[in-house]
N, C-alpha and C positions, 0 to 999 in steps of 0.2 A: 487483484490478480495474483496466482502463482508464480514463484521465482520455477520457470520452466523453458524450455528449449524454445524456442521464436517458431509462432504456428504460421502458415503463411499470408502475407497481407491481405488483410481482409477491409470495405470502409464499415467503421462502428456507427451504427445506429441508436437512435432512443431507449431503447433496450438498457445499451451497453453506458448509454450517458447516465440513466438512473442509477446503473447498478453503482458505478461510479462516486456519484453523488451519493449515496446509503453509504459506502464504507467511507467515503470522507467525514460524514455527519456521525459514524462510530466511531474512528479511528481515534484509540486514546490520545487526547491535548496534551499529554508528555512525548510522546513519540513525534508528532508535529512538530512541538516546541525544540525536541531536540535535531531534527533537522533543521530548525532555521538558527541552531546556534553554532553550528559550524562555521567557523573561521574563514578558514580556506578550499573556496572549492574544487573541485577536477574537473575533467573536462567532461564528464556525462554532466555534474549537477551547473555546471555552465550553462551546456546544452538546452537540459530541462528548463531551468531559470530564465531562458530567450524567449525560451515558448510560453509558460505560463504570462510573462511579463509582457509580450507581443499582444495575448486574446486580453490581458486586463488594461490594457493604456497604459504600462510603466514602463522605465527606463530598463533596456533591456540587458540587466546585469545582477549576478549573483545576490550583492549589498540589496539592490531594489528588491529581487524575491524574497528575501533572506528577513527581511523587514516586514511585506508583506504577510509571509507565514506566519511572522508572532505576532502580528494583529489580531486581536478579540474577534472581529468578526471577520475573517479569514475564510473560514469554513462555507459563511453564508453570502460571503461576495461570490465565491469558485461555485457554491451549490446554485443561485441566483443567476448565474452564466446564462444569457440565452443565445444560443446560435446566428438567431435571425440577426443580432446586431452588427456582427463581424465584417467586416469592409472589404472591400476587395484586394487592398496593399494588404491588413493581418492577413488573409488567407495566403496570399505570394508568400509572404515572409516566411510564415510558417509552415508549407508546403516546404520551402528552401529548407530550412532547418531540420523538417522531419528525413531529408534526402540526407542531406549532407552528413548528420550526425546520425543516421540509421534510428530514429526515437522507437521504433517499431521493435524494433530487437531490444534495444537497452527495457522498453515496456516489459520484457519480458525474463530478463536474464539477471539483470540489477538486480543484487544482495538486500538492497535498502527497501522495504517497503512504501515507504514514504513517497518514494521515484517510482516506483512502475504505477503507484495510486493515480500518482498527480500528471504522472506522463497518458497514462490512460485515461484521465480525464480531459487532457487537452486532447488528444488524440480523437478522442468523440466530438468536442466541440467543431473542432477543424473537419471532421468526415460530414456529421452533420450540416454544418453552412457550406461547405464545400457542394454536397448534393444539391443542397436547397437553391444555390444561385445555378447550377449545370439544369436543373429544371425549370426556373425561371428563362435561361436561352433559350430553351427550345419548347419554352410556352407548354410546360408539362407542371403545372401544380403540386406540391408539396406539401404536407405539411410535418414541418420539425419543430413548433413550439406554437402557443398560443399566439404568440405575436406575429406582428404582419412581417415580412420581410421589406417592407419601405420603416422600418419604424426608427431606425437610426438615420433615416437622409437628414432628418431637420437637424441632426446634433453628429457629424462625421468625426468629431473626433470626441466624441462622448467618453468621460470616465468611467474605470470600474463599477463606482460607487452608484452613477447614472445607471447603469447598465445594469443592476442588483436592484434597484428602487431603495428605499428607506426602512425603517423599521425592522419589523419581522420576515421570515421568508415568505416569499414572496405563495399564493395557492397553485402555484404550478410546481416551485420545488416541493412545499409538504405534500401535495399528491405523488411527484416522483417519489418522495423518502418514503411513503407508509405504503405505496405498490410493491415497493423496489426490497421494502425490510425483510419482508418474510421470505421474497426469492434468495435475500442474503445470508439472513439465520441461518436457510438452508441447505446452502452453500459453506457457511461453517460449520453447520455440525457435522456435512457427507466428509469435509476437509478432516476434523478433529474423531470423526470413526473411523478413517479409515489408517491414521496415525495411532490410534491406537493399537486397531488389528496390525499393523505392523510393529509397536512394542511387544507385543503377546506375542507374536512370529517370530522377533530375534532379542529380544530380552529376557530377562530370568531375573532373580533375585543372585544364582550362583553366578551367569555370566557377567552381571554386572560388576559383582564385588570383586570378580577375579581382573575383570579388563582393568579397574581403577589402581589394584593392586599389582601388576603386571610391571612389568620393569620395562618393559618393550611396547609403552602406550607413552606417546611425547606430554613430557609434564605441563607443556602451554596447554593442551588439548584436553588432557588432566582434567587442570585447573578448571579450563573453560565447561570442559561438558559439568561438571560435578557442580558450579555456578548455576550451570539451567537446569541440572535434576534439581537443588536445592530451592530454586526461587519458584520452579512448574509445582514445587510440593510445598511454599511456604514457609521453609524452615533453617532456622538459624544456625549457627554459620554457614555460609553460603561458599563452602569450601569441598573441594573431593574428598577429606579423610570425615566429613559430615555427610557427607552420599554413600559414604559405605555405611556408616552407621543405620540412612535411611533404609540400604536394602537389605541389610541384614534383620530388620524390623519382623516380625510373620505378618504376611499380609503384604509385604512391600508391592507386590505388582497390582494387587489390589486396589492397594491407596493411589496408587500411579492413577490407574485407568477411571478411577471415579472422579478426576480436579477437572473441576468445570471453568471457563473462561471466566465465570463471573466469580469465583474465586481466588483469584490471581491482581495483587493490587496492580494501581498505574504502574506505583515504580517501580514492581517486582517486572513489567512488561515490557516497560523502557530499557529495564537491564536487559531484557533477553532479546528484546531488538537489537542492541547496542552489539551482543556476542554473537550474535548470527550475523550482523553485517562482516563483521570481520573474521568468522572460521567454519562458516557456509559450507563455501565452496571446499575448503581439506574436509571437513564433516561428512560432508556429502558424500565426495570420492571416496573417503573410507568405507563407505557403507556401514553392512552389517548393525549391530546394537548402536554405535555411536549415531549413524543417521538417523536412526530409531527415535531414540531418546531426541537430538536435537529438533526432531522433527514435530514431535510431542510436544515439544517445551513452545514451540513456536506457533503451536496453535492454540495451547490454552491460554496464550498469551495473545495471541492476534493477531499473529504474527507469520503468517501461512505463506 
């Protein structure tokens, strides 16, 4: 999902669980990883960490999620999720937690990709069996997954790992990923053209070299954009007096507009998640070229 203003409560459907599940099963294993190597967390990735840890059977705390996430099959426990299992205390609990902590907004506003991925992803789980049992009251049929919705009575307090099956994924998540992939390629490429056509719009070769060079541009800001022109284009040193060399280049807007995602290693991606969680939001407000550029950088990266 986009880091964008809060649309209004809507319940997600199968749709939105696939779409979910595709950018999980893309989202570069650096980025993941460096979310669960945080330390100490605030009170959103608290938040978050209740709920993911609520729908998988763990102890509902930061260390417990934190843990989960660097686990190998991490990806294929969350993608393996099926709704139908959810019980009727998870749905309480996490109904409470999505109220109290607003997840619906943080889904949408959070800096961190990582969190709006994973909060969206619980978000569907929870609308999902949420529906499926309000249909079964009023003896109105449903269906949200292959499975029956009796299929957890015999095992109420079934683990994650239960609840994933064994092995490989499971033919319901691989049909969600290879339905779900092409809706989301397409999804990044409308994301990464239209970032572009906003480079072309407030970028230049001369605007650029002038803002880096400006005495009246904050030297953290500097630093930081002239790191993600550096790492969007691949190129060493990863510094702002090396972004001016980049654009001074003939061609520079050129080179800009043709770096495709899959030219951008992991940890040149990791870094630019890393500088967009923390100069987003001044980036942003700035507008103009700086949003431009930041906004570039974070999609050749994955980072949308």
């Amino acid at each position: 999902p986009h880091q964008r203003p809060p649309a209004p409560r809507r319940l997600l459907d199968e749709h939105d669980l696939d779409m979910a599940r595709v950018q999980l099963v893309t989202l570069p294993a650096a980025v993941l990883a460096g979310a669960a190597a945080i330390p100490q967390a605030d009170k959103t990735l608290s938040a978050m960490a209740a709920m993911l840890c609520v729908l998988c059977d763990r102890a509902p705390s930061w260390k417990s999620a934190a843990q989960m996430l660097s686990e190998r099959d991490c990806v294929h426990t969350l993608c393996a999720m099926d709704p139908a299992t959810i019980t009727d205390r998870e749905l309480k609990v996490t109904t409470n937690l999505m109220e109290q902590w607003r997840l619906w907004e943080i889904a949408h506003v959070d800096a961190r990709l990582p969190v709006r991925l994973l909060l969206w992803w619980a978000i569907a789980v929870h609308d999902i069996a949420a529906a499926a049992k309000q249909a079964q009251s009023s003896s109105q049929p449903v269906v949200v997954s292959a499975s029956t919705p009796d299929s957890k009575a015999a095992q109420p307090h079934a683990g994650a790992g239960a609840r994933a099956g064994a092995g490989a994924a499971t033919p319901d998540v691989a049909t969600a990923v290879q339905s779900g992939r092409g809706r989301f390629e397409r999804d990044q490429r409308a994301a990464l053209d239209i970032a572009r056509r906003d480079v072309q719009a407030r970028a230049s070769s001369k605007t650029t070299i002038n803002w880096f060079t400006s005495d009246a541009a904050p030297t953290t800001q500097v630093n930081a954009l002239g790191e993600l022109v550096c790492r969007g284009l691949g190129s060493e040193p990863t510094t702002a007096a090396n972004a001016v060399t980049q654009a001074s280049k003939p061609g520079f807007m050129d080179t800009l507009i043709a770096v495709e995602p899959t030219d951008v290693p992991a940890s040149s991606c990791e870094s630019i998640s890393a500088i967009l969680r923390k100069h987003w939001t001044t980036m942003k407000r700035d507008g103009g070229l700086v949003e431009a550029l930041a906004r570039w950088a974070g999609c050749v990266a994955g980072d949308r």
